[in-house]
C-alpha positions as CSV (number, residue, x, y, z in Angstrom):
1,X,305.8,218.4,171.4
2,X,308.3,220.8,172.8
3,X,311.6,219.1,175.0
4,X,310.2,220.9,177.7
5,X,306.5,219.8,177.7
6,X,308.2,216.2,177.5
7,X,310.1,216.9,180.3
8,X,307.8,218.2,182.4
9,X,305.1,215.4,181.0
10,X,308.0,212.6,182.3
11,X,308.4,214.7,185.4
12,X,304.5,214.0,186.9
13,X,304.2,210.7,186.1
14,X,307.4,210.1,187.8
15,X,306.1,212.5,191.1
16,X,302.9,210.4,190.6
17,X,304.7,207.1,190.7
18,X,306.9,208.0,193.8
19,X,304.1,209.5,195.7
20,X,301.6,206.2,195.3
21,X,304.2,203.9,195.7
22,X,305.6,205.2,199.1
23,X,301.6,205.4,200.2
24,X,300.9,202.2,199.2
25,X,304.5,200.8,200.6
26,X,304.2,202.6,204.1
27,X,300.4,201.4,204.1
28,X,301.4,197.7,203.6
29,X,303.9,197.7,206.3
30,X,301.4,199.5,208.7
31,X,298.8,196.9,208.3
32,X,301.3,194.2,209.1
33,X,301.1,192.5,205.4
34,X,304.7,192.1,205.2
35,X,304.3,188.2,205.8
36,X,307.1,185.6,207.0
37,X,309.1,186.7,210.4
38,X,307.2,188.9,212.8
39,X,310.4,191.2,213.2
40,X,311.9,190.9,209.7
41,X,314.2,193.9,209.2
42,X,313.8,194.8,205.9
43,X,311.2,194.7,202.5
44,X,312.8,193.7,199.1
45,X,310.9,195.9,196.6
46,X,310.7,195.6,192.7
47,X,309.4,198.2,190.5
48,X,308.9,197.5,186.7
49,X,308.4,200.1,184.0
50,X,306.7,199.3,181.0
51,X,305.2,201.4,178.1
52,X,302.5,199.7,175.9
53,X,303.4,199.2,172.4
54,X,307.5,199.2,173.4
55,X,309.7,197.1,173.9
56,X,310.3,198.9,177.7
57,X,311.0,196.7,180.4
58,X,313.0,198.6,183.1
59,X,313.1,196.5,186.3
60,X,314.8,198.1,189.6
61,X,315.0,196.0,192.4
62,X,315.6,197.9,195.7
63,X,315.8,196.7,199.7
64,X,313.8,199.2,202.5
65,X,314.1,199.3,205.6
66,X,311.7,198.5,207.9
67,X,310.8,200.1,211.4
């Protein structure tokens, strides 16, 4: 496999990834299933990367804020 065609493989999973997540993130907070205080101001987020058959565990811990 080419550096490119790596690339570009790396490149859509990560466009997949951030696409889905911000649906499924702004979707969550729509439906009111952010639990705990009615007017909380923001949503502690964690996103872990792993790769079967690796030893890959990326964790990124992030803070959003809500509406």
């Amino acid at each position: 496999m080419s550096e490119d065609a790596f690339n570009m493989s790396i490149r859509k999973f990560l466009k997949e990834v951030g696409v889905t997540s911000q649906r499924k993130i702004e979707e969550t907070v729509r439906e009111g299933q952010i639990g705990g205080e009615k007017k909380k101001k923001k949503l502690n987020v964690r996103m872990k990367l792993t790769a079967e058959g690796t030893g890959l565990n990326h964790v990124v811990d992030g803070e959003i804020e809500l509406p």
